[in-house]
N, C-alpha and C positions, 0 to 999 in steps of 0.2 A: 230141294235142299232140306237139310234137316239139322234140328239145332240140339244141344244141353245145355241146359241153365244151370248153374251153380251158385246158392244165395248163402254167403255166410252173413249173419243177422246177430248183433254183439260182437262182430268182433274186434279183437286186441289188437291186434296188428296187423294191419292192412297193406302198411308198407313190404313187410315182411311177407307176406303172401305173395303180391307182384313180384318181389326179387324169386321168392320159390319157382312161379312161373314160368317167368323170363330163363332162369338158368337151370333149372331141374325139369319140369314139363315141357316146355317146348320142344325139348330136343326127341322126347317120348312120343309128344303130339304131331310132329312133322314126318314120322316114320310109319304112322299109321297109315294104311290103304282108303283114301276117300279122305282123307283131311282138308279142308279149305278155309279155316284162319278160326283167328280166338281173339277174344279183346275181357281185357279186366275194366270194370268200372269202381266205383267205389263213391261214399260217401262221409267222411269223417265227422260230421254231426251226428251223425244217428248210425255211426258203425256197421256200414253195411257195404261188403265185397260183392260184388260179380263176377261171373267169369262166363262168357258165352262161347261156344265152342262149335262150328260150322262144320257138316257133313252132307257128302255126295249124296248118299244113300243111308237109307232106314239100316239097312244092314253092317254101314260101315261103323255108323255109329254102336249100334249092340255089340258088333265086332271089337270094339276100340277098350270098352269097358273093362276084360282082364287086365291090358296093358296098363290102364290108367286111373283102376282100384287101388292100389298101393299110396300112388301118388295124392288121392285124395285123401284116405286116409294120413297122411303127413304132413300134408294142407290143412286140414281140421287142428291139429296138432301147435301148426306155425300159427294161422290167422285166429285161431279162438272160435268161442261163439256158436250156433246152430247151425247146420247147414242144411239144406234141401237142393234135391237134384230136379229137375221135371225135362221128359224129353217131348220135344215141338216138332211140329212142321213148317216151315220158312213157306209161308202163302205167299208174299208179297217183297220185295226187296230193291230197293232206289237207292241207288250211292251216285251223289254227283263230285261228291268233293271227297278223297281219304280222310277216312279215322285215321284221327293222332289224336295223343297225347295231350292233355287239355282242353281236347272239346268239353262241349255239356252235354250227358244224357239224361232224356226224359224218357222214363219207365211208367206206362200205362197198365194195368191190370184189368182185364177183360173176361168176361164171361156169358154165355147165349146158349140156346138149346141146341148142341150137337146137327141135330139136323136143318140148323140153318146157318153151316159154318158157311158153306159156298156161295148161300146169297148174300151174304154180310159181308165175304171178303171181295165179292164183284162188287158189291155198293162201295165199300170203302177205295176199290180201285177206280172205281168212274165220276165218284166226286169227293170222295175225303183225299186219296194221295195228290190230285193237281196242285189241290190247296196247298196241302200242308207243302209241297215242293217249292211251289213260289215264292213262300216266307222270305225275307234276305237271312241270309248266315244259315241256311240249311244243307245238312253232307249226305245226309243217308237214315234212310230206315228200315227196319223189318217188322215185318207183323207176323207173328208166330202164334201156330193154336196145337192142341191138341185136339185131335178130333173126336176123340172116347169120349170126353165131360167137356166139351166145348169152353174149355178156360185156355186162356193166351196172355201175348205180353204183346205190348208195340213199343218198339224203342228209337226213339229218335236223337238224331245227333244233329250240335248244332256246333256251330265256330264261337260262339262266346255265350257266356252269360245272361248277355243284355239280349241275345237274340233268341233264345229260350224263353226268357220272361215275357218277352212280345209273344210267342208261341204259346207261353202258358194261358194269356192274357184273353186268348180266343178261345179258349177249350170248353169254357160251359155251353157258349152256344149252340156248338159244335155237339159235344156230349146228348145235348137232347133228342138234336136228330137218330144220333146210333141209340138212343133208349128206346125212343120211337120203335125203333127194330126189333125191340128186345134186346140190347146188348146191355149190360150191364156193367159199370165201373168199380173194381171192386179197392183199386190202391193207386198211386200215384209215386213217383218218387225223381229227386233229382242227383245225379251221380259226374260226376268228372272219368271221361275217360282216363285208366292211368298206365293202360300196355293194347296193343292190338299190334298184330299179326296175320291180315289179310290175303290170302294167296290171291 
């Protein structure tokens, strides 16, 4: 699976961007060849949209881009702000429980020498995902890299608030080991689910 990131950073209107989504994009996004779900997150303290966009194929995704150039550009327009795109690859992916609408995501930023993305993403599969699984109030997560510059995101979705904060609450310890590796933390961020569309 393959993923697009979309980060508006400043912006205005946040709300206004999900309705964009929900009733202009989606209907773009669901016609495309290799589509497999999109979820907006956001943050209203520090004015920052997401928008994750899931793909079959490395080619559906590059395929997808004429159809959904436009759109972004009008997106830029409605939500404000900077945007940056960056395209992943979906290493890793746990959903126990549906994304909806008021979960919490926690947004990791990651970074390691390229040529040790596959020992990093098997360590993290043999003893950082049990963990992070077992947490209570956990739905789902991906771990996404690029494999050119070895930078990624891990995004974790939890059922509330208070069960993120217990998730936050372990993360340094946790953190040393993956440095140990060479992985490096480069941002951290907390968002509220506010649209997903999961095939």
């Amino acid at each position: 699976m393959y993923t697009r990131m979309l980060t508006f950073r400043g912006a205005t209107d946040i709300d206004g961007g999900v309705t964009y989504l929900r009733q202009e994009v989606l209907p773009i996004l669901t016609a495309q060849h290799g589509y497999r779900g999109v979820t907006a997150s956001g943050n209203r303290s520090t004015n920052v949209l997401g928008i994750l966009s899931l793909w079959e194929t490395k080619e559906d995704r590059a395929s997808s881009d004429s159809a959904l150039g436009k759109a972004r550009e009008e997106a830029v327009k409605i939500v404000g702000g900077n945007l940056t795109v960056e395209n992943l690859e979906q290493m890793v992916a746990e959903v126990v429980k549906p994304i909806a609408v008021g979960c919490s995501l926690f947004v990791t930023r990651v970074s390691m020498d390229p040529s040790t993305v596959d020992e990093n993403v098997a360590f993290f599969k043999s003893d950082v995902l049990p963990v992070i699984t077992s947490q209570p109030g956990f739905c789902a997560l991906r771990n996404m890299v690029d494999r050119t510059t070895g930078k990624g995101a891990v995004g974790s979705v939890w059922e509330t608030p208070e069960a993120l904060d217990v998730f936050v609450a372990m993360q340094p310890e946790r953190r040393k080991i993956a440095e140990s590796r060479g992985v490096h933390f480069d941002e951290q961020e907390t968002r509220e689910i506010l649209f997903a569309n999961i095939k």
